[in-house]
KOLLOMAR-323774 format. One line per 10 residues: number of its first residue (from 1); for each residue y, z, x of C-alpha. Coordinates in nm, 4 decimals. Example, Ala and Ser with C-alpha at 12.3 -4.5 7.8 and 13.67 -1.06 7.14 Angstrom:
1	-0.4500/0.7800/1.2300  -0.1060/0.7140/1.3670
This chain:
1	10.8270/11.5430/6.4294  10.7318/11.7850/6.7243  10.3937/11.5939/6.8254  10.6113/11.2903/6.8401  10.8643/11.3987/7.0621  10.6312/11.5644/7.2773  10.4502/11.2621/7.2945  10.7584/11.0846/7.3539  10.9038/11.3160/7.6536  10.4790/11.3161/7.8221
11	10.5774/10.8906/7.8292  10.8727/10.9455/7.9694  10.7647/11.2123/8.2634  10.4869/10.9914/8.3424  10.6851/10.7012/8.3860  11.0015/10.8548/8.5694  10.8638/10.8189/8.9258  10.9089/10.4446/8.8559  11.2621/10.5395/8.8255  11.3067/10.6253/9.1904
21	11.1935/10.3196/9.3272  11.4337/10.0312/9.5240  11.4409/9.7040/9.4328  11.5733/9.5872/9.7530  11.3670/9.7898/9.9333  11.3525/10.0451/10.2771  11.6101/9.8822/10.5397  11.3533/9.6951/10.8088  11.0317/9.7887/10.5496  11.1298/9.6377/10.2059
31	10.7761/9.6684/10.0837  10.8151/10.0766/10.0888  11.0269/10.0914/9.7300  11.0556/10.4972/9.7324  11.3573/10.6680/9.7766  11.2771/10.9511/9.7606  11.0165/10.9792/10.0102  10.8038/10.7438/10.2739  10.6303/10.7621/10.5661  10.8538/10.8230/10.8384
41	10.9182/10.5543/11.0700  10.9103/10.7968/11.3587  10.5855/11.0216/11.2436  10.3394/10.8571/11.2315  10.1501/10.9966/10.8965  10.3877/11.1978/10.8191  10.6168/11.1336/10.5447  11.0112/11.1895/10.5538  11.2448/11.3014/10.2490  11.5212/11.0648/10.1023
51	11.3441/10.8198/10.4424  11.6339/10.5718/10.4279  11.8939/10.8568/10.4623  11.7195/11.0108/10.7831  11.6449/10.7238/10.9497  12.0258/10.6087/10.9234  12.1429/10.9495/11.0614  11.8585/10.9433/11.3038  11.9367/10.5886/11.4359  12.3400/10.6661/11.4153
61	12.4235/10.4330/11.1485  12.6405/10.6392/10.9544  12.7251/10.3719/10.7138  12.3680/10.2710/10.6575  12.3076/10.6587/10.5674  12.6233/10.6668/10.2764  12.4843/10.3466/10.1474  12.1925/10.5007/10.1384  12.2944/10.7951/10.0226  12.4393/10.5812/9.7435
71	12.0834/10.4002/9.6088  11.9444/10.7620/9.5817  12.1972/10.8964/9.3874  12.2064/10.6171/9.1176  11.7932/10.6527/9.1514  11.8384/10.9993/9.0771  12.0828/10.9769/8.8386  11.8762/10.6894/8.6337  11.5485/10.9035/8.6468  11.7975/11.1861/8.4561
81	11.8639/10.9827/8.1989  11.5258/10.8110/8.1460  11.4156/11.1860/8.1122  11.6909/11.2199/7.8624  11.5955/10.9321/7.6927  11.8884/10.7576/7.7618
């Protein structure tokens, strides 16, 4: 039914931020799990976008930044599908 499925897609939007989280981890702050932001490393309060990515390009690492690059995308791509229901 159409309450059902609505009620089914609300569980699944509130639980897809989950989906972006790291199991391993920030590279030198494992305990910040977010991929998809963070507080930056070099602001202080301020947060950065996709952190691991711009701290890699920021500290020259340019294989640090594809693997990085890499963990986001399969993030991103399993938050799709949860959405999905997948």
């Amino acid at each position: 039914s159409s309450s059902s499925s609505s009620s089914s897609l609300n569980d699944r939007l509130a639980f897809t931020e989950r989906r972006f989280l790291s199991r391993e981890g920030l590279p030198g702050r494992q305990w910040f799990k977010h991929v998809l932001q963070a507080p930056g490393l070099y602001k202080g309060y301020g947060s950065d976008v996709f952190p691991a990515v711009m701290e890699a390009i920021r500290d020259h690492k340019p294989f640090l930044a594809q693997r990085q690059i890499q963990t986001a995308a399969e993030r991103v791509t399993d938050a799709a599908a949860f959405l999905l229901g997948q």
